[in-house]
TORDO-193743 format. One record per residue (C-alpha): residue number from 0; residue in one letter; y, z, x. Coordinates in steps of 0.02 Angstrom, whole numbers, plus 50000, padded with zeros to 5 digits. Example, Ala and Ser with C-alpha at 12.3 -4.5 7.8 and 13.67 -1.06 7.14 Angstrom:
BEGIN
+-----+-----+-------+-------+-------+
!   n ! res ! north !    up !  east !
+-----+-----+-------+-------+-------+
!   0 !   A ! 49775 ! 50390 ! 50615 !
!   1 !   S ! 49947 ! 50357 ! 50684 !
+-----+-----+-------+-------+-------+
END
This chain:
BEGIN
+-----+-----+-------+-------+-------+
!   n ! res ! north !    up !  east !
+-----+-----+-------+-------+-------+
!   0 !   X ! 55337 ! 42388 ! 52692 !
!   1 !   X ! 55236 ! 42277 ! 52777 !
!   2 !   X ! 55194 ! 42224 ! 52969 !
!   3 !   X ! 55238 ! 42033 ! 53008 !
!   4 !   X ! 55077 ! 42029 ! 53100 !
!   5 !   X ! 54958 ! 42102 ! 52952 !
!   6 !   X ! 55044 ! 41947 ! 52840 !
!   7 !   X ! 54902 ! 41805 ! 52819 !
!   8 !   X ! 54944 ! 41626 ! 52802 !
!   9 !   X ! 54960 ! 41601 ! 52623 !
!  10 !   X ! 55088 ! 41775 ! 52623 !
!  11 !   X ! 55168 ! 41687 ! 52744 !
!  12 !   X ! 55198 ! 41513 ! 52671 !
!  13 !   X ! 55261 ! 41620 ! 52528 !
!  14 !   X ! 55376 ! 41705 ! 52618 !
!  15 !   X ! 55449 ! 41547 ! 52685 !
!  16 !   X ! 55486 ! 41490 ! 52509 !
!  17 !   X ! 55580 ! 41646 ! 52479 !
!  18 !   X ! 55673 ! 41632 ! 52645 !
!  19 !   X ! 55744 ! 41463 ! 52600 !
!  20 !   X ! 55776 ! 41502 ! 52427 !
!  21 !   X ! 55881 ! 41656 ! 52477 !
!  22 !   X ! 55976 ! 41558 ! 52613 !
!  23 !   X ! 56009 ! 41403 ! 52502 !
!  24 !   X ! 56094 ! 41506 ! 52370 !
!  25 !   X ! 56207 ! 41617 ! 52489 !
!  26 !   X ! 56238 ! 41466 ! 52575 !
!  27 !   X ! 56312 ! 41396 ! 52393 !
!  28 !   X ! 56394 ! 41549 ! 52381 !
!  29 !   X ! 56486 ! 41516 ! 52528 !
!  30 !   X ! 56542 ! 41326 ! 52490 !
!  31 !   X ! 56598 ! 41402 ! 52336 !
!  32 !   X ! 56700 ! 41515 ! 52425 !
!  33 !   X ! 56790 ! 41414 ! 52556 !
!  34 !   X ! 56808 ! 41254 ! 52465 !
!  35 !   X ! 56983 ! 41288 ! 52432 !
!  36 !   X ! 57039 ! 41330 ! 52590 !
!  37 !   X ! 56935 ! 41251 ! 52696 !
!  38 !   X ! 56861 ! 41085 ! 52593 !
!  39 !   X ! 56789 ! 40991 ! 52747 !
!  40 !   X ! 56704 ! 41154 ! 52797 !
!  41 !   X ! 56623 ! 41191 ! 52630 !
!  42 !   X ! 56540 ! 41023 ! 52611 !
!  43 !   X ! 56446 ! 41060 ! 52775 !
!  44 !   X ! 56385 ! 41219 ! 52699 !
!  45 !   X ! 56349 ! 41131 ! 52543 !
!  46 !   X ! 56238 ! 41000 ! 52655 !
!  47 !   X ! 56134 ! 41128 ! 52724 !
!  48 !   X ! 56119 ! 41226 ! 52566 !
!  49 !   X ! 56024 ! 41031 ! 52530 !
!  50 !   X ! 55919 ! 41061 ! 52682 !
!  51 !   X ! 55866 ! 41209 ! 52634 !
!  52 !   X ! 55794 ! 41154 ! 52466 !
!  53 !   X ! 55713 ! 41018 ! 52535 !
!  54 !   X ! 55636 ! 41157 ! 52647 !
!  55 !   X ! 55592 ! 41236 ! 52534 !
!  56 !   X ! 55484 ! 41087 ! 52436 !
!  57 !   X ! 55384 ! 41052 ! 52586 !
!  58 !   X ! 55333 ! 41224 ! 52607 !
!  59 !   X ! 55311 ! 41221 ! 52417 !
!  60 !   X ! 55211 ! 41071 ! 52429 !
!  61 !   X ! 55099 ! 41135 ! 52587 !
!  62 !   X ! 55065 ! 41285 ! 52486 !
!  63 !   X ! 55029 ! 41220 ! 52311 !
!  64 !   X ! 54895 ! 41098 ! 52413 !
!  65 !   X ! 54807 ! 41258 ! 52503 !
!  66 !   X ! 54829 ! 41384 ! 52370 !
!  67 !   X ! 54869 ! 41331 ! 52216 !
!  68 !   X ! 55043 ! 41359 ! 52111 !
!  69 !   X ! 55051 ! 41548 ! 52113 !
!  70 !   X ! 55149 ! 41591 ! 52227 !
!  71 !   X ! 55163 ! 41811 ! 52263 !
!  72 !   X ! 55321 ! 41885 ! 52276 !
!  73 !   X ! 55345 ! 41933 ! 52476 !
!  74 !   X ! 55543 ! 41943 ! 52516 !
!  75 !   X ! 55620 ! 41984 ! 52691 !
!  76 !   X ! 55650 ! 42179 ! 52622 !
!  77 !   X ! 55440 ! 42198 ! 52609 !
!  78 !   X ! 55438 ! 42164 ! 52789 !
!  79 !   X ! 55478 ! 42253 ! 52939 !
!  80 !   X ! 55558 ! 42169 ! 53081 !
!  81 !   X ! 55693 ! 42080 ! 52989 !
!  82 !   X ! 55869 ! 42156 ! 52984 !
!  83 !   X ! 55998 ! 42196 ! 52809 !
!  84 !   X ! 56112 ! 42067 ! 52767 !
!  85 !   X ! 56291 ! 42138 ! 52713 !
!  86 !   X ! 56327 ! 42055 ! 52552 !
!  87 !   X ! 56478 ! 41937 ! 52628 !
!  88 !   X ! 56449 ! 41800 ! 52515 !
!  89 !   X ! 56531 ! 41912 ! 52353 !
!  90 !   X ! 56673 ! 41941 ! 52466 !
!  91 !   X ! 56835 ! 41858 ! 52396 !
!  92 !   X ! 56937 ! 41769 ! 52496 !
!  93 !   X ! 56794 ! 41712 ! 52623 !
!  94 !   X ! 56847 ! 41737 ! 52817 !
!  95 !   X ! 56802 ! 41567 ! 52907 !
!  96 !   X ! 56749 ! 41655 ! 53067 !
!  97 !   X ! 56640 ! 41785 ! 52978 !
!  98 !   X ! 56557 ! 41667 ! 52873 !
!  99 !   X ! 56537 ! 41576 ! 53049 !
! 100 !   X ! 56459 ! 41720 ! 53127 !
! 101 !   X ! 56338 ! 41777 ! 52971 !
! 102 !   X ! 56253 ! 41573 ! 52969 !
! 103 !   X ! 56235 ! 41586 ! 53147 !
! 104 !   X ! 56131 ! 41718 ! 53135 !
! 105 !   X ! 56034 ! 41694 ! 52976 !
! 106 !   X ! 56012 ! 41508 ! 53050 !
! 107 !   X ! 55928 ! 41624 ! 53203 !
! 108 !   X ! 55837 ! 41745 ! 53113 !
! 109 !   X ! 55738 ! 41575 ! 53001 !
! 110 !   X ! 55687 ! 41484 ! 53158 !
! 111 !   X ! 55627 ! 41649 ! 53243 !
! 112 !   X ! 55506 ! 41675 ! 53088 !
! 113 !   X ! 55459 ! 41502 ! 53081 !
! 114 !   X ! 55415 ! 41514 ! 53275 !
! 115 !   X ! 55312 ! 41698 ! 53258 !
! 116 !   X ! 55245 ! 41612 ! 53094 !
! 117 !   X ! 55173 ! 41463 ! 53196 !
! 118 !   X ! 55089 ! 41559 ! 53324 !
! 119 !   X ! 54997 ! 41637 ! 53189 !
! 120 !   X ! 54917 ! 41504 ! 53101 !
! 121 !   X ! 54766 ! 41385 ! 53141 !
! 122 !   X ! 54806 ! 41272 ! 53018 !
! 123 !   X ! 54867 ! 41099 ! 53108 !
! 124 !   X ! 54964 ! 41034 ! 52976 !
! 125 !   X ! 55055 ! 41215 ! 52943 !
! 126 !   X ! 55070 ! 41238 ! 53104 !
! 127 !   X ! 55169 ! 41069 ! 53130 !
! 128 !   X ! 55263 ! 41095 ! 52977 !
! 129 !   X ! 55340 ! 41261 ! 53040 !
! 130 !   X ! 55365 ! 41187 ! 53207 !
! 131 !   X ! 55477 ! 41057 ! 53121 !
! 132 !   X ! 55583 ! 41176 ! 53027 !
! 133 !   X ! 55590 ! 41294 ! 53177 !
! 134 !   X ! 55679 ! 41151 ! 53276 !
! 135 !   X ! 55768 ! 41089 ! 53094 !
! 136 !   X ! 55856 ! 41272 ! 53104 !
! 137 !   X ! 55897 ! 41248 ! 53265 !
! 138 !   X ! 56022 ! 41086 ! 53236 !
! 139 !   X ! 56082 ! 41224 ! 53095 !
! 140 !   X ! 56115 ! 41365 ! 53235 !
! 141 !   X ! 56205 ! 41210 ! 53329 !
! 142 !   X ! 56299 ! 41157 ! 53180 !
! 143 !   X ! 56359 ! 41344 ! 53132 !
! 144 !   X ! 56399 ! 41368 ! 53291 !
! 145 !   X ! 56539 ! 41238 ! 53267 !
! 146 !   X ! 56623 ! 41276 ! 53131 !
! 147 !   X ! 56794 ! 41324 ! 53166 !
! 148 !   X ! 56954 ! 41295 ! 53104 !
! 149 !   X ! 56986 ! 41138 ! 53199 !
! 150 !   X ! 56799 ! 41100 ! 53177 !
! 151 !   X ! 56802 ! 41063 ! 53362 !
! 152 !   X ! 56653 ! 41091 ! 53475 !
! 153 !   X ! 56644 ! 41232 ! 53604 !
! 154 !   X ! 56598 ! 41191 ! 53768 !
! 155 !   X ! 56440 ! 41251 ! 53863 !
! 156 !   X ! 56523 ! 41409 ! 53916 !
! 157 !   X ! 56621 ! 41482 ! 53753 !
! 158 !   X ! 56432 ! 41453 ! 53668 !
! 159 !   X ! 56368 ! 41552 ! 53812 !
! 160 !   X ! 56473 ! 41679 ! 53791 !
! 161 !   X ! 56464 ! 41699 ! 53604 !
! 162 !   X ! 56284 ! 41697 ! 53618 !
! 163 !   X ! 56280 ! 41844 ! 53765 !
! 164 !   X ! 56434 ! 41940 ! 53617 !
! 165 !   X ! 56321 ! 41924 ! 53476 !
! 166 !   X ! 56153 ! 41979 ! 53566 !
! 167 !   X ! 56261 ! 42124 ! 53649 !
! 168 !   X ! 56324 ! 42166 ! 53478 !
! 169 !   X ! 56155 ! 42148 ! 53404 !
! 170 !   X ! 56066 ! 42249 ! 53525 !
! 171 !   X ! 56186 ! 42392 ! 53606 !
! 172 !   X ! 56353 ! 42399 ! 53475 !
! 173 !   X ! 56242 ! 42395 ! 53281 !
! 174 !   X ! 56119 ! 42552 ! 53349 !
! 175 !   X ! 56265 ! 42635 ! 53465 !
! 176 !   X ! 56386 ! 42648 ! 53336 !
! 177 !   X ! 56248 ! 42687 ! 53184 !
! 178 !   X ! 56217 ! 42846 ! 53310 !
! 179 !   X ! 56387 ! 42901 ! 53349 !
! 180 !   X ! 56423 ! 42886 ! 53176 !
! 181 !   X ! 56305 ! 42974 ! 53110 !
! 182 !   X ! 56318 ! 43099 ! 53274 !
! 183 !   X ! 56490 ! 43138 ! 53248 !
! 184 !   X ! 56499 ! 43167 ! 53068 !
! 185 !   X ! 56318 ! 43248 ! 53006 !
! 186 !   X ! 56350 ! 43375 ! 53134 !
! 187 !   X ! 56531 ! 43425 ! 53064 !
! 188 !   X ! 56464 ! 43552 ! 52942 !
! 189 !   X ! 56332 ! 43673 ! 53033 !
! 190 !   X ! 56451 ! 43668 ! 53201 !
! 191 !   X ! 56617 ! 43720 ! 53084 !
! 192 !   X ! 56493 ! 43834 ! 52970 !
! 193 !   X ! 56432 ! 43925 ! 53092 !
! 194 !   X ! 56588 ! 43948 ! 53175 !
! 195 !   X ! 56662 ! 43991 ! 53047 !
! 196 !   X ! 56535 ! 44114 ! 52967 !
! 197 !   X ! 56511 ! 44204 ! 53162 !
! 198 !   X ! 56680 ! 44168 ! 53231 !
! 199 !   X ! 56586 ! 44168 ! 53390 !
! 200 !   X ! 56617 ! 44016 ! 53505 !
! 201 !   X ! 56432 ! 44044 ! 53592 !
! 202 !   X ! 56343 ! 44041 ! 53431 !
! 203 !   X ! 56439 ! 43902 ! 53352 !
! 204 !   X ! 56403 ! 43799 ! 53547 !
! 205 !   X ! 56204 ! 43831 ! 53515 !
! 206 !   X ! 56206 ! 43761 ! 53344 !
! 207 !   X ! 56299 ! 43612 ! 53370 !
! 208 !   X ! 56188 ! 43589 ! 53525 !
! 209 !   X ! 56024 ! 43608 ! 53435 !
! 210 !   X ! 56114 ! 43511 ! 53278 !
! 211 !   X ! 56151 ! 43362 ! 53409 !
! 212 !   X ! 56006 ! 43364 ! 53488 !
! 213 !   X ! 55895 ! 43357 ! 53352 !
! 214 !   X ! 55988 ! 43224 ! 53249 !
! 215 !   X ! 55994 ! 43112 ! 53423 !
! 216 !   X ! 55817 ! 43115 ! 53412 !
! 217 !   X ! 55786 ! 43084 ! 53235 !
! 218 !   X ! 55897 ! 42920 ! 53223 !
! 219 !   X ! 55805 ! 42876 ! 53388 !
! 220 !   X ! 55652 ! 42871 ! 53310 !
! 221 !   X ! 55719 ! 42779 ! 53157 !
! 222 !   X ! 55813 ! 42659 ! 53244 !
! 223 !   X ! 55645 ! 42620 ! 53341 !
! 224 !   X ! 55542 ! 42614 ! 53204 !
! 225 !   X ! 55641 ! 42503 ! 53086 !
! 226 !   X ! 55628 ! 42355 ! 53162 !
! 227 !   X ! 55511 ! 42284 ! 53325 !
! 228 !   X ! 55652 ! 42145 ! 53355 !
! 229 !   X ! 55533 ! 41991 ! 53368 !
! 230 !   X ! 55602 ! 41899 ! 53233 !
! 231 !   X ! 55790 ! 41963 ! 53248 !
! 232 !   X ! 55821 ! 41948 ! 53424 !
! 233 !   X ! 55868 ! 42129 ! 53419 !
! 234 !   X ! 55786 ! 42177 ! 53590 !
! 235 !   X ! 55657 ! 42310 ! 53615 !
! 236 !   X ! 55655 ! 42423 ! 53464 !
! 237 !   X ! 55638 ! 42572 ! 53621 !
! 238 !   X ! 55784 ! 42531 ! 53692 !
! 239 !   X ! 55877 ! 42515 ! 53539 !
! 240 !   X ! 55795 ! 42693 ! 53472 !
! 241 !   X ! 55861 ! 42765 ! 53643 !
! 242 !   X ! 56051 ! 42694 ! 53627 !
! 243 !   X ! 56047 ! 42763 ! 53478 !
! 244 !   X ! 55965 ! 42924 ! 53513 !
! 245 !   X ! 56114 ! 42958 ! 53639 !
! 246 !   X ! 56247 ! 42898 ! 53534 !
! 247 !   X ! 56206 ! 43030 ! 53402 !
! 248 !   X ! 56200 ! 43163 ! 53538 !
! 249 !   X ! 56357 ! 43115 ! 53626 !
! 250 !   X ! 56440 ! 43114 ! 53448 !
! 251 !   X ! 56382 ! 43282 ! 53401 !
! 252 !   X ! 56415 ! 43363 ! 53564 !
! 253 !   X ! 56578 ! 43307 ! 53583 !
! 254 !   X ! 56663 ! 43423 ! 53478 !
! 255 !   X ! 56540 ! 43564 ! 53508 !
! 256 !   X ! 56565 ! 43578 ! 53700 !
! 257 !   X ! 56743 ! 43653 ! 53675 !
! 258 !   X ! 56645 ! 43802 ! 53593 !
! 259 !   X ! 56606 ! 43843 ! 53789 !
! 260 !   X ! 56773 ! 43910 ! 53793 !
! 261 !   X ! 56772 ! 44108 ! 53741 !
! 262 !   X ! 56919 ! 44093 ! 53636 !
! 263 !   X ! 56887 ! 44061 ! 53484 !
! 264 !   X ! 57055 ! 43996 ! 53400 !
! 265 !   X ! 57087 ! 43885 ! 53568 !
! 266 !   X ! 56922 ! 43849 ! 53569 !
! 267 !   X ! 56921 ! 43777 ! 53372 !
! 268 !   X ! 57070 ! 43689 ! 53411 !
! 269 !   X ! 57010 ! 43575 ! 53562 !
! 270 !   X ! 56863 ! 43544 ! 53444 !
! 271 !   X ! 56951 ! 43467 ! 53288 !
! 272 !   X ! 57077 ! 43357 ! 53411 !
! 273 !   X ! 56896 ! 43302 ! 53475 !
! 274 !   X ! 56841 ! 43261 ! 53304 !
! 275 !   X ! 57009 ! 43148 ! 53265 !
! 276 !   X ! 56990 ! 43068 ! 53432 !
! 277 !   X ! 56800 ! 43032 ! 53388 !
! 278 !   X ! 56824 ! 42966 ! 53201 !
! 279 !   X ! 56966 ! 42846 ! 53275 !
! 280 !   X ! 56870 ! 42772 ! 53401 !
! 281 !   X ! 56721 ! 42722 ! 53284 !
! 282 !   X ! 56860 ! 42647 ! 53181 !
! 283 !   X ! 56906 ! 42566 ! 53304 !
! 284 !   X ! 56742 ! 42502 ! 53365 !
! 285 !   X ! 56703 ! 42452 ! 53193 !
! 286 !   X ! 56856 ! 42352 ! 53184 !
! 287 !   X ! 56828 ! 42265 ! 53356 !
! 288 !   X ! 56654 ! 42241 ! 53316 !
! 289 !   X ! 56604 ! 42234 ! 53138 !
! 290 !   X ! 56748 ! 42121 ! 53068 !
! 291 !   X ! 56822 ! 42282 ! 52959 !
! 292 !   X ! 57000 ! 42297 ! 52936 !
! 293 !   X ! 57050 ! 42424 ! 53039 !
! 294 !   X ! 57152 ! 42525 ! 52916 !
! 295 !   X ! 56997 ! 42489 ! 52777 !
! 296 !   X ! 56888 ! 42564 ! 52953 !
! 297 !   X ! 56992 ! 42701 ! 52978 !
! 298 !   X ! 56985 ! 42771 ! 52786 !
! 299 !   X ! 56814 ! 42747 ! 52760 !
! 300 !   X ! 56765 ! 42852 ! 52934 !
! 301 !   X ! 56910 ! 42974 ! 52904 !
! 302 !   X ! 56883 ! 43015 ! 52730 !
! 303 !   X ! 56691 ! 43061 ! 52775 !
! 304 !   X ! 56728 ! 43136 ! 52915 !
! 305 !   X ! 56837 ! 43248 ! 52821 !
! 306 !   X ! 56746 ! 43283 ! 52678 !
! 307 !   X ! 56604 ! 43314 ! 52785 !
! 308 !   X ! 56725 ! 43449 ! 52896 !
! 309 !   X ! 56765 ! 43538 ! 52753 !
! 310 !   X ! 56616 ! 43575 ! 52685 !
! 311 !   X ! 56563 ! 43666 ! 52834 !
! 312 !   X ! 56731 ! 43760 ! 52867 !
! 313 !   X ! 56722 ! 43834 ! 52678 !
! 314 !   X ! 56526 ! 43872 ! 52689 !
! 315 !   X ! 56554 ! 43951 ! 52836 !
! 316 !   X ! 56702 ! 44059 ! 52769 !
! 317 !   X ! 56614 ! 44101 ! 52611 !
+-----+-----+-------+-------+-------+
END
């Protein structure tokens, strides 16, 4: 995977092309998928899935004058810095306010490369093209903005406010949860196997310590080093690696700090009404935050969680 910054002009151009290409088509995907229950909606879509061809041509046309008609394959997965779309688009019936919030942000992510991309060139006329589409995807992020149901504009303050909800959710709710996920269910088995297998609370308390710990600072550095957060808006991949960092830990430790209690059975018991609280509670969050259903939310969590709980009670009891 490559570094935005080690990209050259002409891998850049190229990567342009791609970038419109990809956001023309899922933006036919979605008029396809809301023109029967929301017509007037879907022709907007449809309108800026226009744009974005005609995007594309100029950038197609800048190229082909500066490099020729070969154009190398560079997409948005070769390069770091620019975060996984969820597949909405396939997704049958489309949700008005999702689709809402997923143009918004792809409309956000475009004009952030095109801005990085223009500092990067000394190239007048690329640099004014890019310029131009950078303020082009701007009157998209405007125009996404407004669609709602009514198709009626939001005042100054309800755009401030989604704009503060999607940065917060962006930059503290995406990492937070991926840790306490990934805290509170990876570190099921070795706290339950060794548990378990010792049926000593003070040995099953140091290895869901060292188990939380660990895994904190693993997805910490992963977190961190996944994306730098200049063209996503993201924040400081640091910060991000930290929230995440502590997430994990607070979900792994949560259900291994009743083990400081020197009865074993009581001390069990606390610890799997822990884990139920904790696996509700990121169904919950992912409901609140991540447009999931929250029963869908709740299976998918519980039946990992489980499956994952399992494994280290019968390990440990083997």
């Amino acid at each position: 995977m490559r570094n935005f910054e080690s990209l050259n002009v002409r891998e850049i151009l190229a990567l342009a092309i791609t970038l419109e290409e990809e956001d023309a088509r899922v933006y036919a995907d979605f008029a396809d998928g809301l023109k029967d229950t929301f017509p007037a909606t879907a022709e907007i879509f449809e309108g800026m899935r226009q744009e974005e061809i005609q995007h594309r041509q100029k950038l197609f046309e800048a190229y082909r004058e500066r490099f020729g008609e070969h154009i190398p394959l560079i997409r948005r997965e070769d390069v770091r810095g620019f975060v996984k779309r969820r597949p909405i688009w396939l997704v049958r019936p489309l949700g008005l306010d999702v689709v809402r919030k997923q143009a918004a942000a792809m409309e956000e992510e475009t004009r952030r490369f095109y801005e990085q991309a223009a500092k990067r060139t000394s190239d007048i006329g690329i640099r004014q093209l890019l310029d131009e589409l950078a303020e082009e995807e701007i009157s998209h992020e405007h125009r996404a903005e407004e669609l709602q149901e009514e198709k009626l504009q939001p005042d100054i303050r309800e755009q401030e406010e989604h704009a503060k909800r999607r940065l917060f959710m962006l930059q503290v709710v995406q990492p937070g949860l991926a840790g306490l996920m990934d805290g509170s269910v990876s570190t099921l088995a070795p706290v339950f196997a060794a548990a378990f297998a010792t049926r000593s609370s003070w040995d099953a308390f140091l290895v869901g310590m060292a188990a939380s710990i660990g895994a904190g600072i693993s997805m910490g550095f992963a977190e961190a080093l996944s994306d730098d957060g200049s063209l996503t808006g993201r924040g400081h991949p640091w910060i991000r690696g930290l929230i995440c960092g502590l997430m994990t830990t607070l979900g792994g430790i949560g259900h291994t700090l009743p083990y400081l209690i020197k009865n074993f059975g009581l001390a069990t018991t606390v610890a799997v009404i822990i884990v139920a609280i904790e696996l509700m509670v990121i169904s919950f969050i992912r409901h609140k935050y991540m447009d999931t259903p929250f029963v869908s939310a709740a299976l998918q969590v519980v039946v990992g969680g489980v499956l994952v709980f399992l494994t280290g009670i019968l390990i440990g009891s083997s």
